[in-house]
C-alpha positions, 0 to 999 in steps of 0.5 A: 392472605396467601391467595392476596399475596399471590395476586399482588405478585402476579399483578406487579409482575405484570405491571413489570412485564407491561413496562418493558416495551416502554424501556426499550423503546427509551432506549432505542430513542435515545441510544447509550450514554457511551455511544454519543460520548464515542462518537462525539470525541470521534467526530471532535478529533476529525470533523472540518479537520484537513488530509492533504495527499501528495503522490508522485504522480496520479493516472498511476493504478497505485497512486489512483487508488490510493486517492480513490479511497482516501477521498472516500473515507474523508468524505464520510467522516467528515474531513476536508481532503486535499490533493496535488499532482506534481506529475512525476516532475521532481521539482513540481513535488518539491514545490507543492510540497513546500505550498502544502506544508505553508498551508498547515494542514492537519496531516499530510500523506506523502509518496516519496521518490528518493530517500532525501529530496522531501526530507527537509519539508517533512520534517519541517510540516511536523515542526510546525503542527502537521503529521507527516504520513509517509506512503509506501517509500519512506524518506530518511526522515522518520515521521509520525507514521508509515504504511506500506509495504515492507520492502525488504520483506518482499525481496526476500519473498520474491528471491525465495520463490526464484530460488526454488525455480533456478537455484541449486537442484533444479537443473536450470541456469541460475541466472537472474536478471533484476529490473529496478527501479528508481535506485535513489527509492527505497523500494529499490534500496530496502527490495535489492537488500533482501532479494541480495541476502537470499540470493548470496546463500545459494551458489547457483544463483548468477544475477546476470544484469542488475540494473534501473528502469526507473518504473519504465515500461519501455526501459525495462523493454529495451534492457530486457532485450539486450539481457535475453540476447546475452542470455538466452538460458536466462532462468529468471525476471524479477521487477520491483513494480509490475507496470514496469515488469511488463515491459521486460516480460514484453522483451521475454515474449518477443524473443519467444522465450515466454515460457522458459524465463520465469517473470517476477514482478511486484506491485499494487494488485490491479486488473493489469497485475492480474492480466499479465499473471492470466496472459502469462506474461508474469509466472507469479506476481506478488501484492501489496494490495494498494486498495487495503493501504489506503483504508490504513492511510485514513485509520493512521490519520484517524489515529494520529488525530485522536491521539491528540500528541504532538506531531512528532511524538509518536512513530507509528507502522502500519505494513501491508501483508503482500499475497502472491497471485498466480493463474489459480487466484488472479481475479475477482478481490485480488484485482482491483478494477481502474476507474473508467475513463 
C-alpha cells in the first residue's frame, strides 16, 4: 500500500510537472486580465483625442524640439497632434490662438510671450472644455497646467555662480551686466527676481547695464558694445536665453575681452548652447533640457486626459531640473542635436 501511494504521488506530480508549459503558454497568449484593463482605460483616455501646440515661433532650436517630441509621443499613443506657427508675430498668435480654441481641441499646449496678451483666450479654452498647458512662460492665467523651468530658481542660480566669480573677495570689479529678454515675459520677470534677491546681498556686486534685447542676437551685440566700452573691467555677462547671449558674448570677444568677461546665459540646451561653452565664448551655460520638457508636456496631457476632470480643476506643475554645462560636460546628451535642414 505505501509503494501505491508513492507512485500515485509521483504520477500526479508528474502530471502537474507535464501541465506547466501548458499554463504558461496560456498565459503568454493570452496576457493578464490587468494589463488590457490598463491599456484599455489607457488607450480610451487618448486615442483619436487632439494636442494642438502653439509656440511663438518654430525654426527656433527650443520651440523646434518641443515639437520635434510631441509629434512624436502623439504619433505613438495615438493622438491627433496640431500645430501653428505664428512666426514670433503677436497678432498672428492672437489669431491662431483664437482659431485653435474655436476649434475645441482636447488640450492645447501654449508658449507665451508676455504675461497678459494670451490670458483672455486661455482662460476661455478651459471654459469651454479645452486643458490649457502652458510652456515654459506662464501667463497670468493660471491653467490646468505648467511645465518648464523655474524662472525665479534659475536667477538665483545663475547670480550665485556670478557672485562666486565677481563678488566680494575675488578681487575683480563686481560689475555685471544683465542682457533680458522680452521684459513683459515671465522669463524675464520671475529670472531678473531671483538674480536681484542674490545680488542685493553682496555689496560688491554693481549691475552696471540692466537692459532688454528682446531674445535678439543682434541687440544684445549692439548694447553689449556700448557696455564693454563704458566698461572695460566688466567682470560679468549674464543673458536669459543663450541664443540671445551670444551676441553680447560676440561683443565680449570683438573688443578682446573674451577671456576677462565671464559670459552667462540660459537656455534649452542645444548643440549651439554647447558650441558656444567649447568656443569659449560662454564661461558656463545653465539648461533647462528642452528635449526632457516636451516628454513632460505629453505625460501632463496624458494626465490631464486620464484624470477624466473638468478643465480647470486641477493645477498641475511640472518644473524641469536646470544642469550647468561647461567645457568638461558640453557634449554627447547634454546637446541635443538640430534637425537637418
Amino acid at each position: 500500500m505505501k509503494m501505491l501511494g508513492r507512485t500515485w504521488m509521483a504520477v500526479t506530480a508528474g502530471l502537474a510537472l507535464a501541465a506547466l508549459p501548458l499554463i504558461a503558454t496560456a498565459q503568454e497568449e493570452g496576457g493578464t486580465k490587468t494589463a488590457r484593463e490598463l491599456r484599455a482605460d489607457y488607450d480610451k483616455s487618448l486615442k483619436g483625442k487632439t494636442v494642438a501646440f502653439l509656440p511663438i515661433a518654430l525654426g527656433v532650436p527650443l520651440q523646434d524640439e518641443w515639437n520635434r517630441v510631441l509629434q512624436e509621443e502623439a504619433e505613438w499613443r495615438g493622438v491627433k497632434y496640431v500645430v501653428r506657427d505664428p512666426n514670433n508675430n503677436p497678432s498672428a498668435m492672437q489669431q491662431a490662438l483664437t482659431a485653435l480654441v474655436d476649434q475645441k481641441p482636447d488640450v492645447l499646449i501654449v508658449q507665451n510671450p508676455s504675461v497678459t496678451l494670451l490670458m483672455k483666450d486661455l482662460k476661455r479654452a478651459e471654459s469651454q472644455g479645452t486643458h490649457v498647458i502652458q510652456i515654459n512662460m506662464s501667463s497670468n492665467y493660471k491653467s490646468s497646467a505648467f511645465v518648464g523651468a523655474d524662472w525665479n530658481e534659475i536667477g538665483k542660480i545663475l547670480a550665485t555662480d556670478v557672485v562666486k566669480e565677481c563678488g566680494t573677495g575675488s578681487g575683480k570689479s563686481g560689475k555685471v551686466q544683465i542682457v533680458q529678454g522680452e521684459l513683459t515675459a515671465a522669463a524675464s520677470v520671475d529670472q531678473i527676481a531671483g538674480i536681484m534677491e542674490v545680488f542685493n546681498k553682496d555689496s560688491a556686486i554693481k549691475v552696471v547695464s540692466n537692459q532688454a534685447a528682446n531674445w535678439d542676437a543682434n541687440t544684445a551685440l549692439n548694447t553689449t558694445a556700448t557696455v564693454i566700452q563704458q566698461h572695460p573691467d566688466l567682470c560679468a555677462s549674464v543673458g536669459f536665453w543663450g541664443i540671445m547671449e551670444s551676441g553680447a558674448a560676440q561683443a565680449i570677444r570683438n573688443a578682446g575681452k573674451i577671456d576677462q568677461v565671464k559670459v552667462y546665459a540660459s537656455g534649452e540646451g542645444s548643440t549651439l548652447d554647447c558650441d558656444q561653452v567649447n568656443q569659449g565664448n560662454f564661461f558656463k551655460f545653465l539648461s533647462y533640457k528642452a528635449t526632457e520638457q516636451g516628454h513632460d508636456l505629453m505625460f501632463a496631457a496624458a494626465t490631464l486626459l486620464e484624470s477624466g476632470e473638468k478643465p480647470g480643476t486641477k493645477h498641475l506643475e511640472y518644473y524641469t531640473r536646470p544642469i550647468w554645462i561647461d567645457k568638461g560636460n558640453a557634449s554627447g546628451a547634454n546637446c541635443f542635436a538640430l534637425p537637418k535642414k
